[in-house]
C-alpha positions in Angstrom: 21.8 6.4 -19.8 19.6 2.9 -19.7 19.6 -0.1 -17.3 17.6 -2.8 -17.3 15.0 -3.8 -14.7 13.7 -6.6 -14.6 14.4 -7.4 -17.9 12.8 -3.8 -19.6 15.4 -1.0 -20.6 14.6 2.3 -17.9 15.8 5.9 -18.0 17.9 6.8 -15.0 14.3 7.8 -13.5 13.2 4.4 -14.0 10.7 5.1 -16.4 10.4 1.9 -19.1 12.0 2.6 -22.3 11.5 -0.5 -24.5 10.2 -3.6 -24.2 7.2 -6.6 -23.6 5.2 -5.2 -20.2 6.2 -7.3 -17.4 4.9 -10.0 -15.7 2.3 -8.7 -13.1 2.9 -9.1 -9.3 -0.4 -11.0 -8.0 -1.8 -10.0 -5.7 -2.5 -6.8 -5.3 -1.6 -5.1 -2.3 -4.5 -6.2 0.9 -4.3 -6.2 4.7 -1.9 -4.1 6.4 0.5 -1.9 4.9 3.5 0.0 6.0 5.2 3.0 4.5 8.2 3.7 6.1 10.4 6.9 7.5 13.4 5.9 9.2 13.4 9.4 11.0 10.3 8.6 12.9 11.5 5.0 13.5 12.3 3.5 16.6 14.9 1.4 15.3 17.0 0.8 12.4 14.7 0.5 9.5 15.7 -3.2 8.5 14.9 -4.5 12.3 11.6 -2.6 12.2 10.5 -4.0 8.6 11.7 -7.5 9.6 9.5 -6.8 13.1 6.5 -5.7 11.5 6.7 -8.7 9.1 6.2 -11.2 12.7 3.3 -9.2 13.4 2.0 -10.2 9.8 2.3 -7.7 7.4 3.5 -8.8 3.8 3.4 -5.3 1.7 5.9 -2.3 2.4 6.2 0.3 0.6 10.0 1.9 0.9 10.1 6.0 0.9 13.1 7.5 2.5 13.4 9.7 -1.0 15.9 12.0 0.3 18.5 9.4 -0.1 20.6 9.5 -2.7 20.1 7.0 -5.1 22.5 4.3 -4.6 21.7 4.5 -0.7 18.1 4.1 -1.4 18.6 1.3 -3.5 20.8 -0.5 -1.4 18.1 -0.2 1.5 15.5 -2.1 -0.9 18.3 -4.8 -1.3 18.4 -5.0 2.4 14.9 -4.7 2.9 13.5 -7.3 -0.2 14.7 -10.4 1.3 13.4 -9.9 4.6 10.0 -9.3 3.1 10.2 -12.1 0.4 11.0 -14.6 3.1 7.6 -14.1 4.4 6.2 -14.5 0.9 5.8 -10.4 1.0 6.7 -7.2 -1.5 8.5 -4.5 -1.2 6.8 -1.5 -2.9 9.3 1.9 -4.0 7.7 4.9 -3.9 8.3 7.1 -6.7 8.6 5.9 -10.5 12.4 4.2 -9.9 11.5 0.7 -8.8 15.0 0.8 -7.6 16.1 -2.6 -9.5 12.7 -4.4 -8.5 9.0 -4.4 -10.0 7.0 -2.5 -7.7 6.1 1.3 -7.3 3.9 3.3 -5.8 3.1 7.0 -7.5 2.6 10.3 -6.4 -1.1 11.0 -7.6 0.8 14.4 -9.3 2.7 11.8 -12.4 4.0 10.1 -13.8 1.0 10.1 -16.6 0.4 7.0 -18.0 1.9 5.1 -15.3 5.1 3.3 -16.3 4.6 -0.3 -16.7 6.1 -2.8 -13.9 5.0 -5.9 -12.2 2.7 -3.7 -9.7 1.7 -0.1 -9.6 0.0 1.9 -7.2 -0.7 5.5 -6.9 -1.8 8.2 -4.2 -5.4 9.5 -4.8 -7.1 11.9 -2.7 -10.6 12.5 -4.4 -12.4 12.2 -7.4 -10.4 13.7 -10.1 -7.2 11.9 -9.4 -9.5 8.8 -9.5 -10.8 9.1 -12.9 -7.2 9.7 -13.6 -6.6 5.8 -12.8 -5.8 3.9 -16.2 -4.0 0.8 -15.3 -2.6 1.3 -12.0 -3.3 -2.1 -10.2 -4.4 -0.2 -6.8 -4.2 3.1 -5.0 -4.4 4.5 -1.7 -7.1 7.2 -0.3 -6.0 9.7 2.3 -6.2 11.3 4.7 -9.2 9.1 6.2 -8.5 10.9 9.7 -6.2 13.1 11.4 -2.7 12.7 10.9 0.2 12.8 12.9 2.6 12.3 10.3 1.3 15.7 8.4 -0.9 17.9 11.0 -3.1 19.9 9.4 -3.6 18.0 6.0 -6.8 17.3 4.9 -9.3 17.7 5.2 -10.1 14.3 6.5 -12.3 12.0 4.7 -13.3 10.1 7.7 -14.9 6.4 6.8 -18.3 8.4 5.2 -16.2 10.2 2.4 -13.9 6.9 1.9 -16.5 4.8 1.4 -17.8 7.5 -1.3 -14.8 7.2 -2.9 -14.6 3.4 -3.1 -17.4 3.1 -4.6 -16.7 5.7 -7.7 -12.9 4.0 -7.8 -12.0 1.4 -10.5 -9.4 0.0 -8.8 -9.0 -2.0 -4.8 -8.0 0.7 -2.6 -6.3 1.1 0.5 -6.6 3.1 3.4 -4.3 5.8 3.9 -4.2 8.8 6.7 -4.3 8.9 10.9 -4.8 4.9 11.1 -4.0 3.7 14.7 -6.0 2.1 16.0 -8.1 -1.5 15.1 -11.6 0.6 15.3 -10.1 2.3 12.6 -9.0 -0.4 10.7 -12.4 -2.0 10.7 -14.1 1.2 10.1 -12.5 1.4 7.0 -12.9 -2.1 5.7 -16.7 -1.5 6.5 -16.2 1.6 4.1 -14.8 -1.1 1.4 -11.2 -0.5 1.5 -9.5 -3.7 1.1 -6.5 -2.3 3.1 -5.2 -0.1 5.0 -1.9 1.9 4.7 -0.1 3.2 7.6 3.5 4.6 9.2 3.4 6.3 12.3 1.7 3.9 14.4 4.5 1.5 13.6 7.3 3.8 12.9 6.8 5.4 15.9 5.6 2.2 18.5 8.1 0.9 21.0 7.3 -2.6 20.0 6.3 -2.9 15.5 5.5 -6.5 16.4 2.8 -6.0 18.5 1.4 -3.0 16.5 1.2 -5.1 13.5 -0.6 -7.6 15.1 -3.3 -5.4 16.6 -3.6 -3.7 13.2 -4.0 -6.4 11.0 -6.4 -8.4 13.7 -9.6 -6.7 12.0 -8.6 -8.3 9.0 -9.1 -11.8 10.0 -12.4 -13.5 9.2 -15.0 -12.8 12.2 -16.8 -15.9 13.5 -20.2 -14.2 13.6 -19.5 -13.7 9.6 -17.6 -16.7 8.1 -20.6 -18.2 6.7 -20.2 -18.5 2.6 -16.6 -16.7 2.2 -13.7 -16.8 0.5 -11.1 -17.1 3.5 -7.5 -16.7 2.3 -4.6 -18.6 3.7 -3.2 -15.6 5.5 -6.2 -14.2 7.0 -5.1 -11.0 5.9 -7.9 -10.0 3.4 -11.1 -8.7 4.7 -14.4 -11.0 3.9 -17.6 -10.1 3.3 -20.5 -12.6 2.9 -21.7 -13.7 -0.3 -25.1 -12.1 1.0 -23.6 -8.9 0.6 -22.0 -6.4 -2.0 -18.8 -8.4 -3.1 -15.2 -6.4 -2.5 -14.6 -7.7 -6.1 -17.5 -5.8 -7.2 -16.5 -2.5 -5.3 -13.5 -2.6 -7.0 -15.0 -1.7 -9.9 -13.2 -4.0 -12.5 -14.4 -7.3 -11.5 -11.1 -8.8 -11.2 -10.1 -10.9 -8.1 -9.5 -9.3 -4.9 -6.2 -10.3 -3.6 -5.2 -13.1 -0.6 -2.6 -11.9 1.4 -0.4 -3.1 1.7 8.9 11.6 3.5 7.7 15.0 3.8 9.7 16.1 0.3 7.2 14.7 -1.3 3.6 16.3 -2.6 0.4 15.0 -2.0 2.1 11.1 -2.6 3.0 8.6 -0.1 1.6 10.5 3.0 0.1 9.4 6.5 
């Protein structure tokens, strides 16, 4: 059975059947991004997306795989809107892009990456990095100790990230024990261009105010404005043009962008 996304023919798994690629989605995920897990939430999923988007964040990436399909997709209708007023994306994780353009992998497949308007996938060393082929950005974790999945790792702390980053072809984000705004900066010092979390929104009593503190570190510094590219948003990290560019640690030389459950292995974790 075949239905269209998007304008491409997909399998029932949402893997692209026929068709001219798609449009891309630009940019690329940058600044703060939320995965979600309504069982860890606070709140109703929708208010907490739509709260987290006041605090400033513009890229979600929907999990909540253990829904059966039609739920799951009917959440992303819910949740795109709220999102897209803000000028924002909602990302699904998993190959179905749920009747949108957006996914985010598991670093274990699909092999090569189906094509949509963005893709992301999960990495968590070097192998699964030299595995990137056209993904348009993917996430590194665990950076520290997480909550979310004690005992994973080990971490890679902001040393190993930044290793990373440097051998990775793609922008990547952040992913893994993120809580605090010492650890967001830590890891746009590392070269990240995000960062990726869920429990310290899930879980906070207020997502508006934890948005805000987290994607603080990702507005221009005064000591360091100098010669930068400063989006509109303030939500991409800037270095000077003194220094080693983020579009050159990125590895392809594109543009870096201006505006980021436990059943599944090794993919969307925090």
């Amino acid at each position: 059975m075949t239905r269209a996304v998007a304008g491409v023919a997909v399998s029932d798994a949402g893997t692209p059947l026929a068709g001219p690629p798609p449009a891309k989605i630009a940019p690329a995920p940058s600044g703060l991004l939320v995965l979600t897990d309504r069982r860890q939430a606070r709140r109703p999923l929708p208010e907490v997306v739509a709260a987290t988007v006041d605090g400033g964040v513009r890229w979600v990436v929907l999990r909540e795989k253990d829904l059966p399909r039609a739920e799951r997709a009917a959440l992303a209708a819910e949740l795109r809107p709220v999102l897209a007023e803000a000028g924002g994306t909602l990302i699904v994780a998993g190959p179905d892009p749920l009747d949108g353009d957006a996914v985010h992998l598991p670093a274990a497949g699909p092999y090569p990456p189906p094509s949509y308007g963005l893709v992301g996938r999960s990495c968590h060393d070097h192998s699964e990095l030299a595995r990137l082929t056209t993904e348009d950005y993917a996430t590194l974790s665990p950076v520290y100790p997480t909550r979310t999945k004690p005992g994973y790792g080990p971490p890679l702390h902001p040393e190993g990230l930044r290793e990373l980053i440097q051998a990775s072809p793609v922008p990547i984000l952040a992913l893994g024990g993120v809580e605090t705004p010492d650890q967001v900066h830590a890891c746009i010092e590392a070269g990240a261009v995000g960062v990726a979390v869920l429990g310290a929104v899930m879980r906070a009593e207020d997502p508006t105010e934890a948005a805000t503190r987290l994607t603080a570190p990702f507005e221009v510094p005064r000591s360091r404005r100098g010669r930068t590219a400063v989006s509109g948003t303030g939500l991409r990290p800037t270095v000077t043009t003194e220094e080693s560019s983020l579009t050159a640690r990125s590895g392809r030389g594109r543009p870096q962008p201006s505006s980021a459950t436990t059943d599944e292995p090794r993919g969307t974790e925090e």
